[in-house]
Backbone as CSV, one residue per row, in Angstrom:
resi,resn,N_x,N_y,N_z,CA_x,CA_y,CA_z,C_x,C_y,C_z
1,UNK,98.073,105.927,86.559,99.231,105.062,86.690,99.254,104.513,88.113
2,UNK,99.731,103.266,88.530,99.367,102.688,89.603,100.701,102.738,90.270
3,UNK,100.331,103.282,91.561,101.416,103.644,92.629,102.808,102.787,92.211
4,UNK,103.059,101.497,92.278,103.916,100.700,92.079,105.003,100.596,91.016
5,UNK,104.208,101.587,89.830,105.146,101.624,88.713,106.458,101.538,88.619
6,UNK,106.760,102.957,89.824,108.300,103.272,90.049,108.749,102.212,91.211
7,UNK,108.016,101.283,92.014,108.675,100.878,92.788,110.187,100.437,92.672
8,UNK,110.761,100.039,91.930,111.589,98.987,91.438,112.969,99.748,91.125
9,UNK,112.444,101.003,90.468,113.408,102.028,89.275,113.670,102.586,90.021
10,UNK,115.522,103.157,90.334,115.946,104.289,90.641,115.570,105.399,90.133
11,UNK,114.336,105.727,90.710,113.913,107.342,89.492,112.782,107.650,90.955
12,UNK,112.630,109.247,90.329,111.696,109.425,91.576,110.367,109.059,90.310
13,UNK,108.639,109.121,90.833,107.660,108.902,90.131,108.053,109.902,89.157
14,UNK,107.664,109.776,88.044,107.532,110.068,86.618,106.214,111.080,86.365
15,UNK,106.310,112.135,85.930,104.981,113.090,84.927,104.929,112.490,83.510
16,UNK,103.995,112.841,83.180,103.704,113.007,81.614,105.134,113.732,81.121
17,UNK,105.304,114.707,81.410,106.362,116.022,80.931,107.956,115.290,81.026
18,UNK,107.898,114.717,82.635,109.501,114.249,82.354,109.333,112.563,82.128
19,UNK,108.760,112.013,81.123,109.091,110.725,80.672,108.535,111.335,79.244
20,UNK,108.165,112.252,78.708,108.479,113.324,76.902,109.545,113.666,76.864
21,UNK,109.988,114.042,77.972,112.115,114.582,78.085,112.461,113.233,78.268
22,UNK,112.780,112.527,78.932,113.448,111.413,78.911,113.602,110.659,77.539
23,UNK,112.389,110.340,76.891,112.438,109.822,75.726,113.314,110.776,74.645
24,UNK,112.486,112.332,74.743,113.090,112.637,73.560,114.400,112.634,73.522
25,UNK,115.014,112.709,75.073,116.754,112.745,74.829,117.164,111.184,74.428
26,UNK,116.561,110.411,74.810,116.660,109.227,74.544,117.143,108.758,73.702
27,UNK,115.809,108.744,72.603,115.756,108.721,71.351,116.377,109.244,70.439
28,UNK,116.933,110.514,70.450,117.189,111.248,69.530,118.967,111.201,69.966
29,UNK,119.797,111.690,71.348,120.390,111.805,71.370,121.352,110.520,71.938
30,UNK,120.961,109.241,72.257,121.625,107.792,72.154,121.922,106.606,71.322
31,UNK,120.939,107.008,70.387,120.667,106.249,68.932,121.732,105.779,68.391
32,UNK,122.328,104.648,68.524,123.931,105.019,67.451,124.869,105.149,68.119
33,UNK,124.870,105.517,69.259,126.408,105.561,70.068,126.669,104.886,71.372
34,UNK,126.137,103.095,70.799,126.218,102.399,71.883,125.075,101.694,72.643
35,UNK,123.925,102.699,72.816,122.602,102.720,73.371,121.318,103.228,72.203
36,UNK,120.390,102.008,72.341,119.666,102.240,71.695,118.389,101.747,72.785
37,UNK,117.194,103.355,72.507,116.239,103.106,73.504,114.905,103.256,72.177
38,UNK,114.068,102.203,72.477,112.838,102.257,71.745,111.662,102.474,72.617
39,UNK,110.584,103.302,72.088,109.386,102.649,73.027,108.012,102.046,72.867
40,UNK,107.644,101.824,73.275,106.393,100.927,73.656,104.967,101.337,73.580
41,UNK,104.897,101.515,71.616,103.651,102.807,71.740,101.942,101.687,71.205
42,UNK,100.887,101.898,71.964,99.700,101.312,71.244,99.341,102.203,70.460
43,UNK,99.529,101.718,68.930,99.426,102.388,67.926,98.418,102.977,67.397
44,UNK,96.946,102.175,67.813,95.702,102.754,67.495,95.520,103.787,68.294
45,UNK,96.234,104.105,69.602,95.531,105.152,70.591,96.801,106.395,70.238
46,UNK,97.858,105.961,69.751,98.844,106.666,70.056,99.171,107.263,71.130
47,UNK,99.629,106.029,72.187,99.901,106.321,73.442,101.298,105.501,73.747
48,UNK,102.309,105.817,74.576,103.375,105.246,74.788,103.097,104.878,76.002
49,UNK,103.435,103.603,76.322,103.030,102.901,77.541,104.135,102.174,78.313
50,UNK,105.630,102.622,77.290,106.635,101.667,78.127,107.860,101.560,76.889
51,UNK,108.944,101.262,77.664,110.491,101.362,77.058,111.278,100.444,77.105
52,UNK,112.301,99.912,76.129,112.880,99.295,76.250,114.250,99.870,75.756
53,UNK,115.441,99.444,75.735,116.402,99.635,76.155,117.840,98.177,75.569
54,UNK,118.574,98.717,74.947,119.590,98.008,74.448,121.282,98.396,75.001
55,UNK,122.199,98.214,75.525,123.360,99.058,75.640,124.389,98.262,75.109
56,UNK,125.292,98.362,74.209,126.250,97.791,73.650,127.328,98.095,74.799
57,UNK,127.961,97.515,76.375,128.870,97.368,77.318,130.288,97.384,77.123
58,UNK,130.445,96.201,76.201,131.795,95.836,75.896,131.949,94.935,74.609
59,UNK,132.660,95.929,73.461,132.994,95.737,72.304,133.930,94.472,71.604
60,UNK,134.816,94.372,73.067,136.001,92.997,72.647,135.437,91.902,72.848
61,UNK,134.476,91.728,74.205,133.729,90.833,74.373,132.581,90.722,73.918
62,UNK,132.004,91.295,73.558,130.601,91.592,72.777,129.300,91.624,73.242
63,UNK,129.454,92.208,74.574,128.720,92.061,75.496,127.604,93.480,75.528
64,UNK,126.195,93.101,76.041,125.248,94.390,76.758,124.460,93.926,77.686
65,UNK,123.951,94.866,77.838,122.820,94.820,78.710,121.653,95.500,78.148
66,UNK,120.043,95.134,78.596,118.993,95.673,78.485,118.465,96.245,79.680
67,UNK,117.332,96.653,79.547,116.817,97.460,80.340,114.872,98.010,80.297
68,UNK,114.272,97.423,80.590,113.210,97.771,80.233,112.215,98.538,81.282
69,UNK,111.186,99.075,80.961,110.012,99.568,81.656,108.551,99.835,81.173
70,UNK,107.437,99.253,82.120,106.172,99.351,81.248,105.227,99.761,82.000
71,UNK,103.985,100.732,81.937,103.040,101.583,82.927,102.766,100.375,83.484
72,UNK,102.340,99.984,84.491,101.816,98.940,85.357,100.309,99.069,85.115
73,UNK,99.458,99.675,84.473,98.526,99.575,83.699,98.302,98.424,82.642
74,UNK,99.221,98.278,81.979,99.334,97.690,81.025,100.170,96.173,81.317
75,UNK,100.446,95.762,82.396,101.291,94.602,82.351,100.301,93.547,82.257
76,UNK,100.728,92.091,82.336,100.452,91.097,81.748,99.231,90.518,80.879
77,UNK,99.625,91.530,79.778,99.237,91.271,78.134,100.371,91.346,76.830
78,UNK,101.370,90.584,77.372,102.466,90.402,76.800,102.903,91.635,75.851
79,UNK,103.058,92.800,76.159,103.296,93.680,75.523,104.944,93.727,75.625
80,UNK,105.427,93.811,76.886,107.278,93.442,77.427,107.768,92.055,76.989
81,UNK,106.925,91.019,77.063,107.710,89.856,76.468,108.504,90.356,74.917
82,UNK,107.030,90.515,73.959,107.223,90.595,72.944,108.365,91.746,72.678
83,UNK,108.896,93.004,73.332,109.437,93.840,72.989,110.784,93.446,73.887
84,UNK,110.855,92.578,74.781,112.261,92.498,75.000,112.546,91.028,74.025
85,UNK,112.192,90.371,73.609,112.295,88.771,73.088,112.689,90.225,71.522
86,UNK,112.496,91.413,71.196,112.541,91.604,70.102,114.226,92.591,70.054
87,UNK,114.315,92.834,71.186,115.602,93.370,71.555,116.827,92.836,71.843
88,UNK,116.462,91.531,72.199,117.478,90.247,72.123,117.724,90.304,70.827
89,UNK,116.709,89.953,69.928,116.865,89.372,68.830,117.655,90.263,67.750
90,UNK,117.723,91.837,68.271,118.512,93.036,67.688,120.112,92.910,68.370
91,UNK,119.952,92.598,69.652,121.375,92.735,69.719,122.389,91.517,69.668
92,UNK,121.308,90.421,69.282,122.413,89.054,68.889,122.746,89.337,66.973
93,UNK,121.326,89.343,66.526,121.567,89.467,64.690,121.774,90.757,64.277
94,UNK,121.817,91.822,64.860,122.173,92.969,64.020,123.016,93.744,64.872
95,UNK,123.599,93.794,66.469,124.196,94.434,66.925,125.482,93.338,67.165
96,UNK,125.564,92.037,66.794,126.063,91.485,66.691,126.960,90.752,68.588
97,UNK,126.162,90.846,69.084,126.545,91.026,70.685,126.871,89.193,71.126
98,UNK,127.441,88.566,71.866,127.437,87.314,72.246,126.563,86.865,73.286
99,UNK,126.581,88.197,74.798,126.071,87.794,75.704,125.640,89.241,75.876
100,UNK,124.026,88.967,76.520,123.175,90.218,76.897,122.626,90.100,78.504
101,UNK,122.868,90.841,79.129,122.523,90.653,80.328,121.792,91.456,80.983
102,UNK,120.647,91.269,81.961,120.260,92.431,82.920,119.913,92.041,84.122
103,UNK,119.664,92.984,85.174,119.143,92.936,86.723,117.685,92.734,86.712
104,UNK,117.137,92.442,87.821,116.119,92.351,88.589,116.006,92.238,90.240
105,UNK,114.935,93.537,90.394,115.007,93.141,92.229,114.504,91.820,92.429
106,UNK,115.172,91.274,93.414,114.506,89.870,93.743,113.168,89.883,94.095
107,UNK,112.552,91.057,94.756,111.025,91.388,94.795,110.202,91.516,93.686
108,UNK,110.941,91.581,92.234,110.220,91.819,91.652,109.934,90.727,90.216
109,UNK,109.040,90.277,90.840,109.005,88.967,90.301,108.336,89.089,88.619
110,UNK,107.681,89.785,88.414,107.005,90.365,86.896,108.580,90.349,86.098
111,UNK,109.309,91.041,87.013,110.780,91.049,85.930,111.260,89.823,85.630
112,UNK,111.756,89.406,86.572,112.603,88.438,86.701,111.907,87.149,85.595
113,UNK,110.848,87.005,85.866,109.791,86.023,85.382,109.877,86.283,83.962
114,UNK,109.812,87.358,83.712,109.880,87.739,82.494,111.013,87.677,81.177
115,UNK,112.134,88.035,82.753,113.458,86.998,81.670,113.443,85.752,81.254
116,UNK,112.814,84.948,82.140,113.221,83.833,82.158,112.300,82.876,80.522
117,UNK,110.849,83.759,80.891,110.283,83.554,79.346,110.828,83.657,77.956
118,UNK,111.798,85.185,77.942,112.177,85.172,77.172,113.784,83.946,76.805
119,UNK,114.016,83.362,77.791,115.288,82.629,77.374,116.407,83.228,78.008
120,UNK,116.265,84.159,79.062,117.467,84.462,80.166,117.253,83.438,81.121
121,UNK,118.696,83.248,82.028,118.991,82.032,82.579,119.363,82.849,83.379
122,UNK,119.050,82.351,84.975,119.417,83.383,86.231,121.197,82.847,86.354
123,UNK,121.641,83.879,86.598,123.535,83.578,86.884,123.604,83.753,88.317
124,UNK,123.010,84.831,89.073,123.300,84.543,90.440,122.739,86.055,91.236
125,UNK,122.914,86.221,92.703,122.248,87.100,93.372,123.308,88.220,93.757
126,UNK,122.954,89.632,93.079,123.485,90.495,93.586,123.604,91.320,94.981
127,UNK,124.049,91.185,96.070,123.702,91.735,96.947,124.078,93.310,96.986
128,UNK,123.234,93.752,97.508,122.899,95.027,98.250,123.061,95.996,96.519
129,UNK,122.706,95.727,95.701,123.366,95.981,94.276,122.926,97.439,93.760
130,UNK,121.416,97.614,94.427,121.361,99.116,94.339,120.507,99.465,95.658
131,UNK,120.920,101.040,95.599,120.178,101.988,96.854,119.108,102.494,95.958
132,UNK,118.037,102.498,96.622,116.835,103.033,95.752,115.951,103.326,97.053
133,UNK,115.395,104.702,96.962,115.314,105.688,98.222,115.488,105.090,99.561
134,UNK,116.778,105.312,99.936,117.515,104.922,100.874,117.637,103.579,101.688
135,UNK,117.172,102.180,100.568,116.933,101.112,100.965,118.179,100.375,100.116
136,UNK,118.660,99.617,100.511,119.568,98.271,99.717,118.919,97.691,98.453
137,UNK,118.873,97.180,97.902,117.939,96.221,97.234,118.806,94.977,96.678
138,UNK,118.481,94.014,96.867,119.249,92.518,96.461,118.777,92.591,94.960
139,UNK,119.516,92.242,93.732,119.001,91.741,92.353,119.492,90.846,92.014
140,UNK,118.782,90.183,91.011,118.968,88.795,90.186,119.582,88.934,89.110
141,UNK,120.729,88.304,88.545,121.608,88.631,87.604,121.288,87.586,86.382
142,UNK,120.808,88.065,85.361,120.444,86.853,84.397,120.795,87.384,83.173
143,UNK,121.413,86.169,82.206,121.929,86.588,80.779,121.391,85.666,79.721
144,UNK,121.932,86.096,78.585,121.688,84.856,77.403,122.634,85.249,76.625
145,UNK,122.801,83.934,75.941,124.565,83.971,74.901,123.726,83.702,73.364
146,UNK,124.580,84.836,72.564,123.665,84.556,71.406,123.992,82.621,70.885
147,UNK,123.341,82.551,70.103,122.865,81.039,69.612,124.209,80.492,68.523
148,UNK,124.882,81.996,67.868,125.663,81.925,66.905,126.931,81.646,67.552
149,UNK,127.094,81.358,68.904,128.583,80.740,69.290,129.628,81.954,69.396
């Protein structure tokens, strides 16, 4: 796994062992109550290579957020397009949501870039928005409104 993975993520680097706990609580115990986390497995190797992430925020407004992550091994071979463009598409037609939103460090341009493919529209710059080992970090605030009005 290439040093950079975690750059971005409030998390310290990741084992094999605690991203099997992470998931399995994940998976098993968020499913259904608000948050729904899938992951990102190549099926011929049976290997999980990355996560994505749904959160139902606010019910009156119909609002979430996503959240994704992918081994930096594996990035640009559209493996995250396709799985967040597929998580939109869950929480506008079946979670029934209006507007979905998420962050990006402004450094981190793979993200950000990546919204924008899928049809997120940047809203504006968060300052100082998270501490991530003992640094500030500025993020990019970008959403999309489902299509159904």
């Amino acid at each position: 796994m290439k040093d950079y993975f975690w750059e971005f993520l409030p998390l310290e680097p990741q084992t094999p062992d605690s991203v099997k706990s992470f998931l399995d609580q994940r998976l098993h115990d968020d499913w259904g109550k608000g948050s729904y986390h899938c992951i990102i497995e190549l099926i011929d190797k049976k290997h999980v290579i990355g996560t994505v992430r749904i959160s139902i925020k606010d019910t009156t407004h119909l609002s979430g957020d996503i959240g994704y992550a992918l081994n930096a091994d594996y990035s640009g071979r559209g493996y995250m397009t396709e799985a967040v463009s597929r998580i939109l598409q869950i929480g506008t037609d079946e979670l029934g949501l209006h507007r979905i939103w998420a962050t990006a460090d402004v450094k981190n341009d793979a993200s950000w870039r990546l919204m924008e493919r899928v049809g997120m529209e940047r809203e504006g710059l968060l300052r100082h928005h998270h501490r991530i080992r003992g640094s500030w970090r500025d993020s990019y605030l970008y959403s999309i409104l489902s299509k159904k009005g």
